[in-house]
CHARMM-style PDB file with segment names, atoms N, HN, CA, C and O in Angstrom:
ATOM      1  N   UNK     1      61.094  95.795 173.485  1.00  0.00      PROA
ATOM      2  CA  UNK     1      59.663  96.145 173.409  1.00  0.00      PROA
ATOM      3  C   UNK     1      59.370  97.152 172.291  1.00  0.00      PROA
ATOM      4  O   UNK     1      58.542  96.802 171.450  1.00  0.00      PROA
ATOM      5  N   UNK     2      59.961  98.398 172.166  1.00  0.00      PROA
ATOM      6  HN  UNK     2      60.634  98.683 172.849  1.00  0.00      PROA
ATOM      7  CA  UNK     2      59.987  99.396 170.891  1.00  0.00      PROA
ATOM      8  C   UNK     2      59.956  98.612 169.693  1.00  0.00      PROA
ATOM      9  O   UNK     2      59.311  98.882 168.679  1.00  0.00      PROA
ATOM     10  N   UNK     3      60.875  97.390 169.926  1.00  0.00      PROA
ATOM     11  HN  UNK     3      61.398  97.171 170.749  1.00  0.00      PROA
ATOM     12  CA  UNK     3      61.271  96.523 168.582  1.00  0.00      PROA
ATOM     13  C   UNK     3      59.444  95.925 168.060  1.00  0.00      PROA
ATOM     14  O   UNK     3      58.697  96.185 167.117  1.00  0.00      PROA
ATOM     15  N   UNK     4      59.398  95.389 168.801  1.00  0.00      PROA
ATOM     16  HN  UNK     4      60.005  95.178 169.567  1.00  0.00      PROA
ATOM     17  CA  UNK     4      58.009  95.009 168.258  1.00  0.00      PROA
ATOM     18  C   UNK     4      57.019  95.719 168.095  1.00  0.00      PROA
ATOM     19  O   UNK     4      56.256  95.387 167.188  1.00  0.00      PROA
ATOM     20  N   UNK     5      56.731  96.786 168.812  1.00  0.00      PROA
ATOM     21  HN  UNK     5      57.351  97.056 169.548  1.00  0.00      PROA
ATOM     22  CA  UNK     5      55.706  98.185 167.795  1.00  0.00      PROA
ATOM     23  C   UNK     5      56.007  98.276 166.870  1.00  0.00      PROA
ATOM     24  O   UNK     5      55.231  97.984 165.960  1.00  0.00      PROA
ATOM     25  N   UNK     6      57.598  98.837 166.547  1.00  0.00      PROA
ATOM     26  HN  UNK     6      58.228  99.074 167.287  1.00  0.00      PROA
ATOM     27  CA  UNK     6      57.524  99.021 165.066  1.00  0.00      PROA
ATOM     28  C   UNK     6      57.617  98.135 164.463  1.00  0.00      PROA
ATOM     29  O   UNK     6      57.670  98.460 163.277  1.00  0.00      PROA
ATOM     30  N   UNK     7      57.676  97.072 164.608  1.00  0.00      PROA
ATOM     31  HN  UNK     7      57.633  96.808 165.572  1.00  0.00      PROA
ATOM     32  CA  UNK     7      57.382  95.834 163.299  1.00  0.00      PROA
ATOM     33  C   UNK     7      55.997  95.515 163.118  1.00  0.00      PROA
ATOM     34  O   UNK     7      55.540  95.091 162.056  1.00  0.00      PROA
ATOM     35  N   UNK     8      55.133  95.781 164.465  1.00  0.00      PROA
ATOM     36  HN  UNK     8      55.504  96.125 165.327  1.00  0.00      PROA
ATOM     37  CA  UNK     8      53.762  95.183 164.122  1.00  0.00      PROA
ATOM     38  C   UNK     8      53.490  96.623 163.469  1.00  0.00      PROA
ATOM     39  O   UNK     8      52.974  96.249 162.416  1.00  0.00      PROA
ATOM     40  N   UNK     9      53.496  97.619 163.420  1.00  0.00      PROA
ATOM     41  HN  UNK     9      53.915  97.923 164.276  1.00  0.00      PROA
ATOM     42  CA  UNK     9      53.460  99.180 162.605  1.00  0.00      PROA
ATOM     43  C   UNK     9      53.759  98.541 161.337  1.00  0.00      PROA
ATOM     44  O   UNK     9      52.831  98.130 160.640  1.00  0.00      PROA
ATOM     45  N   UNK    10      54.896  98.427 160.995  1.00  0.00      PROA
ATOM     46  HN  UNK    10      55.649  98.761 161.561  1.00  0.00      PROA
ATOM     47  CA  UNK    10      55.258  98.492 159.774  1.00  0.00      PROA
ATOM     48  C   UNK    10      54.437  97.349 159.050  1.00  0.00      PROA
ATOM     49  O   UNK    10      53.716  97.612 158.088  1.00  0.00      PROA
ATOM     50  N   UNK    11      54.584  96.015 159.575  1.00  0.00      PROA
ATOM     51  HN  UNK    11      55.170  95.801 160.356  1.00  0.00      PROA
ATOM     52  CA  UNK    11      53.546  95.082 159.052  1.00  0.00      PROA
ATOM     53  C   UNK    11      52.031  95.445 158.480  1.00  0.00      PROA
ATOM     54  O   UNK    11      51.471  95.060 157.454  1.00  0.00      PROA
ATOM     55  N   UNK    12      51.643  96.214 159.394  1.00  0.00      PROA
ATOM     56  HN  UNK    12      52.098  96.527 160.228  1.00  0.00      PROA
ATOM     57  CA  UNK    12      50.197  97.002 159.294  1.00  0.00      PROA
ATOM     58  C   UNK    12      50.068  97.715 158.351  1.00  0.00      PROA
ATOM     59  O   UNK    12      49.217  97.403 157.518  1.00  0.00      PROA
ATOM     60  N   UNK    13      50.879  98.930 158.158  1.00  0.00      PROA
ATOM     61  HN  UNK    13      51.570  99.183 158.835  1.00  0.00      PROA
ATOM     62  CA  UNK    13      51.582  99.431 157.209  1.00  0.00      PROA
ATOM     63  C   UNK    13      51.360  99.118 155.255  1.00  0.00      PROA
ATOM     64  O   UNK    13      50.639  99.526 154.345  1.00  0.00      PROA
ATOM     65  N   UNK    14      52.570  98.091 155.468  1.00  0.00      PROA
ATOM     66  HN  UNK    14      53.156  97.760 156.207  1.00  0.00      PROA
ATOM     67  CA  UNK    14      52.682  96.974 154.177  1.00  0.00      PROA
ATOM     68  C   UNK    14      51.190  96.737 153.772  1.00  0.00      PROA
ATOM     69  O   UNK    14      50.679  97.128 152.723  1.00  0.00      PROA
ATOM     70  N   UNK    15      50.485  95.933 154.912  1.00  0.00      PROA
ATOM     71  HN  UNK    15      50.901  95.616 155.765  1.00  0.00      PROA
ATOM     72  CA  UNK    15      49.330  95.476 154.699  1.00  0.00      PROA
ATOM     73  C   UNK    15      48.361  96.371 153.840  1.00  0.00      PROA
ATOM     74  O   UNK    15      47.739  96.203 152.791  1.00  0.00      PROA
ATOM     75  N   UNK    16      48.510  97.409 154.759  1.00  0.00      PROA
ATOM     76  HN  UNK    16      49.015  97.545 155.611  1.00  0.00      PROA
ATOM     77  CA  UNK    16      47.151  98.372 153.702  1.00  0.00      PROA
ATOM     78  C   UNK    16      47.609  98.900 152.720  1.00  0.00      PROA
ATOM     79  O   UNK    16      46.751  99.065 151.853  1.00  0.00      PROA
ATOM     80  N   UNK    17      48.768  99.308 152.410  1.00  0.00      PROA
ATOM     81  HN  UNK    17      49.465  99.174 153.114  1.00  0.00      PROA
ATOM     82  CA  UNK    17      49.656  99.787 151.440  1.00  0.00      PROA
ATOM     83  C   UNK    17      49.464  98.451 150.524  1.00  0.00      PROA
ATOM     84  O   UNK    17      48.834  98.882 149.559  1.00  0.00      PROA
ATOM     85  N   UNK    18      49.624  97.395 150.367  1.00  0.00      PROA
ATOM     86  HN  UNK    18      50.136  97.045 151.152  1.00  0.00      PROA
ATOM     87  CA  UNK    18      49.349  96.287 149.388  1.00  0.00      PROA
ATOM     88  C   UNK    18      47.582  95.937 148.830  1.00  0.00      PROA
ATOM     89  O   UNK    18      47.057  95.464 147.823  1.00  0.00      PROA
ATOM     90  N   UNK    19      47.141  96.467 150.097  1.00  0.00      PROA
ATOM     91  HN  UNK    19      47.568  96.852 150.915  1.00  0.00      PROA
ATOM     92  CA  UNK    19      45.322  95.968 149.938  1.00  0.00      PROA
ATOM     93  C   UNK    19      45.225  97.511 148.923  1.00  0.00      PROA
ATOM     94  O   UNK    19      44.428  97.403 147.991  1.00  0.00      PROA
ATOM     95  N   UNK    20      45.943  98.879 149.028  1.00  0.00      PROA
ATOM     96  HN  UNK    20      46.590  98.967 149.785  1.00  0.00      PROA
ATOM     97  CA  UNK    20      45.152  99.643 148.451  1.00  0.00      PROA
ATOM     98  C   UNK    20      45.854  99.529 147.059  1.00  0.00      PROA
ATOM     99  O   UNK    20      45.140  99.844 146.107  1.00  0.00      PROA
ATOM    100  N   UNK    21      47.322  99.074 146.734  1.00  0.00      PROA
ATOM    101  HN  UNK    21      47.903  98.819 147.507  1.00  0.00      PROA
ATOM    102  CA  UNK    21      48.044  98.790 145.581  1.00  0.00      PROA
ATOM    103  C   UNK    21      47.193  97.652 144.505  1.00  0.00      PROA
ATOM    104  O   UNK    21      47.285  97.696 143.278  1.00  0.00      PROA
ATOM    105  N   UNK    22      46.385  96.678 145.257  1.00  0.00      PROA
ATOM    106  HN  UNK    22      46.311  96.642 146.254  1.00  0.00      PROA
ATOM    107  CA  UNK    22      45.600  95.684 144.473  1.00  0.00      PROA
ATOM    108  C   UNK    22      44.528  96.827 143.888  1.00  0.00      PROA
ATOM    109  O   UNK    22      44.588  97.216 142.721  1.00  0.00      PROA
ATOM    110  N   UNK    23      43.582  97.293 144.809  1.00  0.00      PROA
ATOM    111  HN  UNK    23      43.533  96.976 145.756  1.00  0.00      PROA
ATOM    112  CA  UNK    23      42.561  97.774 144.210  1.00  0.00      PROA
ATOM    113  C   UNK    23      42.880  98.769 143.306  1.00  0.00      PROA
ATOM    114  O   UNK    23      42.370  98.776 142.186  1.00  0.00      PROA
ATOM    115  N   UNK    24      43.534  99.468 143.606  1.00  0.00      PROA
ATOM    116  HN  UNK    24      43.949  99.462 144.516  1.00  0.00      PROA
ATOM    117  CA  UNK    24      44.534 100.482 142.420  1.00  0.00      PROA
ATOM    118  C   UNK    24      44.584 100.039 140.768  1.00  0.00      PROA
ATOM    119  O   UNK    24      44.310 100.747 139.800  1.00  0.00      PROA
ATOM    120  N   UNK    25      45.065  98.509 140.795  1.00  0.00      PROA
ATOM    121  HN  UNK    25      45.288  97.933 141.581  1.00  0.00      PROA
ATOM    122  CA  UNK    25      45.433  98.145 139.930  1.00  0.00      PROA
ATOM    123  C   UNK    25      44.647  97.454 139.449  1.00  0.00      PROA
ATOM    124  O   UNK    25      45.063  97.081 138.353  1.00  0.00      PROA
ATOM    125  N   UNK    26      43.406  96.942 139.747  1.00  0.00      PROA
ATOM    126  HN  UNK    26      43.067  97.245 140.638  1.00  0.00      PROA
ATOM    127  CA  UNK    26      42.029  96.388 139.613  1.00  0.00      PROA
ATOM    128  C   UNK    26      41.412  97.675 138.500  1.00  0.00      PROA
ATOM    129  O   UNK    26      41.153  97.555 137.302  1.00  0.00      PROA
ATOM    130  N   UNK    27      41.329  98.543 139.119  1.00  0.00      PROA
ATOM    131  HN  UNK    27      41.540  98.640 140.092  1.00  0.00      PROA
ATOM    132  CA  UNK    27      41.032  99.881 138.229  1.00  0.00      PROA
ATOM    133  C   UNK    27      41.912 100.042 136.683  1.00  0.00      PROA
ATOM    134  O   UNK    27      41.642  99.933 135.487  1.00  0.00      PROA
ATOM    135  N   UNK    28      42.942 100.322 137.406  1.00  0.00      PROA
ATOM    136  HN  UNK    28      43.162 100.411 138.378  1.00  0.00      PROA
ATOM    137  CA  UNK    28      43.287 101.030 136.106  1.00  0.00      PROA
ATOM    138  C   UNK    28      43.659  99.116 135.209  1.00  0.00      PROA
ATOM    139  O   UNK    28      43.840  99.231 133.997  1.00  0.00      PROA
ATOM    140  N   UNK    29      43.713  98.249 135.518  1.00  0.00      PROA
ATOM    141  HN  UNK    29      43.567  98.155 136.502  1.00  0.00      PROA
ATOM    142  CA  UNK    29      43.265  97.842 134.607  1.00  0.00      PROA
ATOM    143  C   UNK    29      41.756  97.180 133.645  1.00  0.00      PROA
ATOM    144  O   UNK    29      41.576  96.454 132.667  1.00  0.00      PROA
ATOM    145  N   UNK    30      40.730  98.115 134.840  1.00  0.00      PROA
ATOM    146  HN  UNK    30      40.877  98.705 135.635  1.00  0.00      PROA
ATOM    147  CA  UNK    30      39.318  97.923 133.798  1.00  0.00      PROA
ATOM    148  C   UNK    30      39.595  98.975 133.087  1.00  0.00      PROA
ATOM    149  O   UNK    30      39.369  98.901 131.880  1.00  0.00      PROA
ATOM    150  N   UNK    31      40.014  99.915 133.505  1.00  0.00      PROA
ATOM    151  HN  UNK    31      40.198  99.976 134.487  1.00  0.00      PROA
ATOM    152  CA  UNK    31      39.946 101.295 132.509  1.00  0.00      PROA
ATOM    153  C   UNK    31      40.967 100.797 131.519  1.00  0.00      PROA
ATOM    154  O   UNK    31      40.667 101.060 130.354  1.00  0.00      PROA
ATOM    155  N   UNK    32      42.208 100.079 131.703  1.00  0.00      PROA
ATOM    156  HN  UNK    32      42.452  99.865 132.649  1.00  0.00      PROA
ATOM    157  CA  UNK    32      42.945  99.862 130.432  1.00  0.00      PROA
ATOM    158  C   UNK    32      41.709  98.690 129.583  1.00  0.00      PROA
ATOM    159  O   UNK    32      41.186  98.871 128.484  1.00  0.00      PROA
ATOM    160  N   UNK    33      41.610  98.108 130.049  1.00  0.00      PROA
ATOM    161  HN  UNK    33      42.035  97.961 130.943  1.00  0.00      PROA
ATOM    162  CA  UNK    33      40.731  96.903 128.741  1.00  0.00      PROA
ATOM    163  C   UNK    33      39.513  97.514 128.356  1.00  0.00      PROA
ATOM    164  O   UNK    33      38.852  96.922 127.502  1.00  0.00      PROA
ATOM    165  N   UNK    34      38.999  98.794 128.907  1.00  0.00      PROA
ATOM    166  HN  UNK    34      39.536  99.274 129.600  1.00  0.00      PROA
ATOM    167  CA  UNK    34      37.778  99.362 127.974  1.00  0.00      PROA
ATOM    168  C   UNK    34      38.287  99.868 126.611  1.00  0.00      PROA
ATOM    169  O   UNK    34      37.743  99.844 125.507  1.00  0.00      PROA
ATOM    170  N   UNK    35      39.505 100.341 127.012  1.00  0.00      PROA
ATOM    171  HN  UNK    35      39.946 100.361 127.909  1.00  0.00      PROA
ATOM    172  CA  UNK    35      40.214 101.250 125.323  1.00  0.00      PROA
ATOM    173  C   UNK    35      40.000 102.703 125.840  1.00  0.00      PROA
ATOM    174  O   UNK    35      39.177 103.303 126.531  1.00  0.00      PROA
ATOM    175  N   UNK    36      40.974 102.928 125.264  1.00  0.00      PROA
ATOM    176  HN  UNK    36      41.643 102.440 124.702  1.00  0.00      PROA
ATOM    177  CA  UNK    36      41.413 104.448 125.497  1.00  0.00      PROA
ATOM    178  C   UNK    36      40.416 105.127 124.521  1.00  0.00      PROA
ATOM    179  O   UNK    36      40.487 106.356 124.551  1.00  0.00      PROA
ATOM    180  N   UNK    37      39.365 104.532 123.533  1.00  0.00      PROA
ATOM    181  HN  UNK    37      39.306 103.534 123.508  1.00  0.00      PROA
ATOM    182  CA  UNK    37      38.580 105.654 122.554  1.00  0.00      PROA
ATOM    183  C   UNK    37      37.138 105.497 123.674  1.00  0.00      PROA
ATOM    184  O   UNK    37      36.537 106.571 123.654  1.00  0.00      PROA
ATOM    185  N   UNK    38      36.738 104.907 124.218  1.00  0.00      PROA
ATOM    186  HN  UNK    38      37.227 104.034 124.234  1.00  0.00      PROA
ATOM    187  CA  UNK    38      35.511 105.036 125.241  1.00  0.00      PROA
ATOM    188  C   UNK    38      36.269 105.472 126.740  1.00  0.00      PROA
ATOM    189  O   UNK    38      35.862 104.887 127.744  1.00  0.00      PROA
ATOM    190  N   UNK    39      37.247 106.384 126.872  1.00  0.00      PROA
ATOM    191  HN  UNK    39      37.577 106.860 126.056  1.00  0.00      PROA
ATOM    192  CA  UNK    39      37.343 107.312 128.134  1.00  0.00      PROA
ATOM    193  C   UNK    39      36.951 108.785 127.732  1.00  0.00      PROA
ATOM    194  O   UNK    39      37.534 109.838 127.991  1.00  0.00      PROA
ATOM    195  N   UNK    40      35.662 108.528 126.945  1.00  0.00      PROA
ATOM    196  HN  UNK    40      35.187 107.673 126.735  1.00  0.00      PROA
ATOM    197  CA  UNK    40      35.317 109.943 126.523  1.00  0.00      PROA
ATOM    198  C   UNK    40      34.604 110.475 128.203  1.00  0.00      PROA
ATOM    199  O   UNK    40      34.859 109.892 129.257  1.00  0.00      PROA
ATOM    200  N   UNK    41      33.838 111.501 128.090  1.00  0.00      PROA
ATOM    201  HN  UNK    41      33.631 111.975 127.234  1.00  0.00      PROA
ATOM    202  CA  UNK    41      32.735 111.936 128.756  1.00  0.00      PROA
ATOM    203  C   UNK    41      31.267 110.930 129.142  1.00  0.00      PROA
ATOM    204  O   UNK    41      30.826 110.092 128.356  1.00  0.00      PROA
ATOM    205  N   UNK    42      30.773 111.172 130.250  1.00  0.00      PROA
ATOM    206  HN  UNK    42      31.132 111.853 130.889  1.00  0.00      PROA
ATOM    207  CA  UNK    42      29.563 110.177 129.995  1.00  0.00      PROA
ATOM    208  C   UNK    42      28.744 110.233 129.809  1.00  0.00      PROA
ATOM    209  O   UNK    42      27.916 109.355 130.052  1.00  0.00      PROA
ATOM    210  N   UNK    43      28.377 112.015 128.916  1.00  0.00      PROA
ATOM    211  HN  UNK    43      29.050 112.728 128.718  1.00  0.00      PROA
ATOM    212  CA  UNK    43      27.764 112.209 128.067  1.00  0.00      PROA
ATOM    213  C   UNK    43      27.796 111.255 126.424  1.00  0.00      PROA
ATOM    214  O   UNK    43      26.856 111.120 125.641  1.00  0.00      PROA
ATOM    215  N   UNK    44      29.157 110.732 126.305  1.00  0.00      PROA
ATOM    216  HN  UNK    44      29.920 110.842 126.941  1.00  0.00      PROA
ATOM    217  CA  UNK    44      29.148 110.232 124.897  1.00  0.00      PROA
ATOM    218  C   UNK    44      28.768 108.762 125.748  1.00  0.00      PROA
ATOM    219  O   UNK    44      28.364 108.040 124.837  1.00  0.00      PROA
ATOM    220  N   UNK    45      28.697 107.995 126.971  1.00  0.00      PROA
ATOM    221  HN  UNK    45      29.025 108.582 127.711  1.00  0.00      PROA
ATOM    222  CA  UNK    45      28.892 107.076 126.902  1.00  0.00      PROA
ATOM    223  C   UNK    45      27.009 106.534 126.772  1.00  0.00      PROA
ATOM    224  O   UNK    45      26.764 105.344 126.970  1.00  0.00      PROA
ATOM    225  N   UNK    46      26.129 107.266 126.521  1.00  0.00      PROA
ATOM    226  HN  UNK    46      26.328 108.232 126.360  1.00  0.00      PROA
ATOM    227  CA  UNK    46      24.429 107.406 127.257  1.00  0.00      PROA
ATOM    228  C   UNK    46      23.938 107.817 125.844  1.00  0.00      PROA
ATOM    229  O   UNK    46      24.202 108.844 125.219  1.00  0.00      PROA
ATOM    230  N   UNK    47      23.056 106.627 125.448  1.00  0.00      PROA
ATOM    231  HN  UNK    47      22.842 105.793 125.956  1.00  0.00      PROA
ATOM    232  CA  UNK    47      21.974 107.117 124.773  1.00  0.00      PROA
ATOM    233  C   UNK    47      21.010 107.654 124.964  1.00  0.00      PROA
ATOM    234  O   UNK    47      21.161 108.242 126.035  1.00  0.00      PROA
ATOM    235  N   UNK    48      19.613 107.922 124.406  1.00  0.00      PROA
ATOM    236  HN  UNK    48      19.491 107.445 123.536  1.00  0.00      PROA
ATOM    237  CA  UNK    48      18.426 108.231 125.063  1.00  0.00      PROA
ATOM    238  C   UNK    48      17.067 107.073 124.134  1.00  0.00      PROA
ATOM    239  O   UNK    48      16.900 106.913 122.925  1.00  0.00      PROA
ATOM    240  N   UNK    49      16.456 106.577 125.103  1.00  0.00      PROA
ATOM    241  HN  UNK    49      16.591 106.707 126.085  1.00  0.00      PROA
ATOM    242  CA  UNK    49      15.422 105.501 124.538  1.00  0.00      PROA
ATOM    243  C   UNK    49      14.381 106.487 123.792  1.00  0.00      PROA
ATOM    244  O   UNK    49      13.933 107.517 124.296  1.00  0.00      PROA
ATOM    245  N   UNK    50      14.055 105.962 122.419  1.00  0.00      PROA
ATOM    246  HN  UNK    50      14.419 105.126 122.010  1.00  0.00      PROA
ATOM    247  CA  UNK    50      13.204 106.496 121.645  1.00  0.00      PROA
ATOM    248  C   UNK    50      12.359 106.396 121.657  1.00  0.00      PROA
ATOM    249  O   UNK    50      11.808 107.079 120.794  1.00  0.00      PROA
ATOM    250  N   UNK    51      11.059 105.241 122.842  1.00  0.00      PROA
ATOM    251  HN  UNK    51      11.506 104.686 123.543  1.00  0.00      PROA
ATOM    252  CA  UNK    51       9.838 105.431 123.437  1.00  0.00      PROA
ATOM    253  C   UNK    51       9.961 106.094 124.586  1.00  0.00      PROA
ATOM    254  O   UNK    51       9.191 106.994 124.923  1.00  0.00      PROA
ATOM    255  N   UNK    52      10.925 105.700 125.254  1.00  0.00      PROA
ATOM    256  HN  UNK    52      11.550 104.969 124.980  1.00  0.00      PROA
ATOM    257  CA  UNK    52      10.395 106.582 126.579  1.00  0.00      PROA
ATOM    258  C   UNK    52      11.284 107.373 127.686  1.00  0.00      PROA
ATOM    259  O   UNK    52      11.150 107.350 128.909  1.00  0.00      PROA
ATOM    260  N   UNK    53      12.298 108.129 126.841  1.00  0.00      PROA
ATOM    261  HN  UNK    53      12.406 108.147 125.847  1.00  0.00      PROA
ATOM    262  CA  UNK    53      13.664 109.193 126.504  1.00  0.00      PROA
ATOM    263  C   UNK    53      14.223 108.923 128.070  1.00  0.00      PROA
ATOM    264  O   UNK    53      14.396 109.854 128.856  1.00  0.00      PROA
ATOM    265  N   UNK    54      14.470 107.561 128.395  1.00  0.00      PROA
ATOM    266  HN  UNK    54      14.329 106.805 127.755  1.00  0.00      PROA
ATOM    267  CA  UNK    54      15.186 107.429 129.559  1.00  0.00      PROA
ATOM    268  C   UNK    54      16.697 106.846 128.888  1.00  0.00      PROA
ATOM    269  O   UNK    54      16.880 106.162 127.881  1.00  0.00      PROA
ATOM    270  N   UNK    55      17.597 107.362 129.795  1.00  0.00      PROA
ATOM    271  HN  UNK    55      17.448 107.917 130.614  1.00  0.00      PROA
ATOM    272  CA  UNK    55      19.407 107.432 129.536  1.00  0.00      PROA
ATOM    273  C   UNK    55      19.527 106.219 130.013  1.00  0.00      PROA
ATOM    274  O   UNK    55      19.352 105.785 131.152  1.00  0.00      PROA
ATOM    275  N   UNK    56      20.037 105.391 128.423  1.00  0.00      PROA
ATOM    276  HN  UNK    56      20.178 105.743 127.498  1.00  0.00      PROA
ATOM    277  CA  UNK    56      20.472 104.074 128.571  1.00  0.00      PROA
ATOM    278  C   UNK    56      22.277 103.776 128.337  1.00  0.00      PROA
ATOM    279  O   UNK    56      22.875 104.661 127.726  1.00  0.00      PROA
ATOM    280  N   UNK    57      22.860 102.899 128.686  1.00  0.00      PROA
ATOM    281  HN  UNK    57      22.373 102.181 129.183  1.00  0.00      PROA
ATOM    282  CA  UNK    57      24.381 102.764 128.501  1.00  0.00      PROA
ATOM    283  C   UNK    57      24.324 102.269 126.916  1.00  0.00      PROA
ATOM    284  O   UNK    57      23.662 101.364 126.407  1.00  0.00      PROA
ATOM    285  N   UNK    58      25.243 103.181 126.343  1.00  0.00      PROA
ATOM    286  HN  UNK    58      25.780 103.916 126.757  1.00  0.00      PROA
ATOM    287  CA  UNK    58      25.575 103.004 124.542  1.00  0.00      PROA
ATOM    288  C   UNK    58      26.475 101.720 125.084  1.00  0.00      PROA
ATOM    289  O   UNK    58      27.331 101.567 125.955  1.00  0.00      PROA
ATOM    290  N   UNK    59      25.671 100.689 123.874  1.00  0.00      PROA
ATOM    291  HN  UNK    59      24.976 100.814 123.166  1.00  0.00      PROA
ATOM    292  CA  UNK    59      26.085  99.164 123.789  1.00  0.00      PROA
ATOM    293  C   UNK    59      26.327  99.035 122.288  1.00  0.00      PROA
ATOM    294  O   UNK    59      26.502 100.102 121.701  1.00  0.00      PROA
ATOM    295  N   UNK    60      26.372  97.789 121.481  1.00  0.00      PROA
ATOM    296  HN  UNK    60      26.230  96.922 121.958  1.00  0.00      PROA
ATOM    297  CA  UNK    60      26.302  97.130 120.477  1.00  0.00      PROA
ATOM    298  C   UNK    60      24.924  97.487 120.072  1.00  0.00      PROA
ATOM    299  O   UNK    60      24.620  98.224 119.134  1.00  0.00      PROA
ATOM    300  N   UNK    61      23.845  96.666 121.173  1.00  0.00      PROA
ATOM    301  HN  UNK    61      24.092  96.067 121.935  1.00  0.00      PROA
ATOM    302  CA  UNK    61      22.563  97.000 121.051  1.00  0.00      PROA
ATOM    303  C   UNK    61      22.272  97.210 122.326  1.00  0.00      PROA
ATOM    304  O   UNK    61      22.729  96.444 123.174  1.00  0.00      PROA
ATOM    305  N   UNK    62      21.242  98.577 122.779  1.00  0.00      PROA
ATOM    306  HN  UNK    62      20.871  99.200 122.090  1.00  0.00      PROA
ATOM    307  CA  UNK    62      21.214  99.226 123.402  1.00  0.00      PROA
ATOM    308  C   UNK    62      19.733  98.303 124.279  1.00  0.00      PROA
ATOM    309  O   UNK    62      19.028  97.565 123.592  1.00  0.00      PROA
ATOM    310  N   UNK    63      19.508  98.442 125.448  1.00  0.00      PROA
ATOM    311  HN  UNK    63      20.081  99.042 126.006  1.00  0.00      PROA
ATOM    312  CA  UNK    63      18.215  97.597 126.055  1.00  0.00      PROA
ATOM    313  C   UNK    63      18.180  98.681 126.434  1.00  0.00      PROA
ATOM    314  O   UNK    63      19.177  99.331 126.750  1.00  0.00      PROA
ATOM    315  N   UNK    64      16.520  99.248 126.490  1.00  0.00      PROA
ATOM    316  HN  UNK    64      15.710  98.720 126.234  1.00  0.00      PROA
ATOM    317  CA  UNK    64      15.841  99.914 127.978  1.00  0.00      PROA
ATOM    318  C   UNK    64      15.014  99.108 128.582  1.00  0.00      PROA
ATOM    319  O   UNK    64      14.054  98.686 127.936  1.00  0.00      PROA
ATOM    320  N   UNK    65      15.200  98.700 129.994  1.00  0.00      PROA
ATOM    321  HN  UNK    65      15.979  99.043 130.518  1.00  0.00      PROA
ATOM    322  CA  UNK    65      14.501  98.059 130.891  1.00  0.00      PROA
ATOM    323  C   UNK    65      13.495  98.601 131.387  1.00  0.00      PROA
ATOM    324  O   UNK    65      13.019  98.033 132.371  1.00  0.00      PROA
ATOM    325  N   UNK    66      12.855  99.809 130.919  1.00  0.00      PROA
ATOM    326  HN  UNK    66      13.242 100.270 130.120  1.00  0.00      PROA
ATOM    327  CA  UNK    66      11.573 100.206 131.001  1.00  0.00      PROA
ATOM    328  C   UNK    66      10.803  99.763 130.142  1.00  0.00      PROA
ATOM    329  O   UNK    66       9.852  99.007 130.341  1.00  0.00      PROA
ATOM    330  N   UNK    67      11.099 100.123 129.321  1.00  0.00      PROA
ATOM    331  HN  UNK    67      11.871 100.737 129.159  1.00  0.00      PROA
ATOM    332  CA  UNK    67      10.227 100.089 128.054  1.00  0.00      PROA
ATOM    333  C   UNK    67      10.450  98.313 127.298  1.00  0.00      PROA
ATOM    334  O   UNK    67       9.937  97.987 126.228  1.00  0.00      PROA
ATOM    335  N   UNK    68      11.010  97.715 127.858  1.00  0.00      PROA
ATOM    336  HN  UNK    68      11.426  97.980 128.727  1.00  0.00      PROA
ATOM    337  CA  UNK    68      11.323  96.203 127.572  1.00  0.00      PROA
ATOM    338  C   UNK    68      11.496  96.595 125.864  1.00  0.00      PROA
ATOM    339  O   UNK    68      10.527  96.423 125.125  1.00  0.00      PROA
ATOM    340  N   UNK    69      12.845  97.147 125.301  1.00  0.00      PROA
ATOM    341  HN  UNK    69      13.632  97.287 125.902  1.00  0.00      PROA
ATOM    342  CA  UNK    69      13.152  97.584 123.934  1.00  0.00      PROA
ATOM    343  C   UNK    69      14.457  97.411 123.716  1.00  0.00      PROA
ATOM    344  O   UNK    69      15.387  97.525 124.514  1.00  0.00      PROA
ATOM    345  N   UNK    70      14.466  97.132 122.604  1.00  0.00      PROA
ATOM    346  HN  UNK    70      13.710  97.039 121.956  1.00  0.00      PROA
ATOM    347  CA  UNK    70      15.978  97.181 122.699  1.00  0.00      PROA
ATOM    348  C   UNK    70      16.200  98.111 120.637  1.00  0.00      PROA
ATOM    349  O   UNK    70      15.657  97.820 119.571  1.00  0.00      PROA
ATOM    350  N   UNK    71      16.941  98.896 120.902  1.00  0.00      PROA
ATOM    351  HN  UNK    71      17.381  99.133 121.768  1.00  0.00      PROA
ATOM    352  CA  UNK    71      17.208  99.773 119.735  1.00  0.00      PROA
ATOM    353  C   UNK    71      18.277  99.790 119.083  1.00  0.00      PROA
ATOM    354  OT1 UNK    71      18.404 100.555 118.127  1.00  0.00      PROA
TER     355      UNK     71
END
């Protein structure tokens, strides 16, 4: 009887220990394919819209969805 607690334990165990090893690695590899020169601050990562000074995400080309603009 002991025998099978600790196996259904340890099974349980494994389990979340593998579910949190995926998401782990889900991460650090978005953070690896952004590039190591945009893990600045997210002050560098935020523009500011030049009609209507709301903090947009620095793109290629930048959209504000307020102001239907793109800069």
């Amino acid at each position: 009887m002991p025998i099978i607690i600790v196996l259904l334990l340890t099974g349980f165990m494994m389990f979340l220990s593998f579910k949190y090893m995926t998401r782990s690695l889900n991460m650090g590899s978005r953070i690896f394919s952004r590039g190591f020169s945009s893990l600045g601050s997210e002050e560098d990562q935020r523009v500011t819209c030049p009609n209507c000074g709301r903090q947009v995400r620095r793109t290629d080309n930048p959209y504000c969805s307020r102001c239907n603009t793109s800069f």
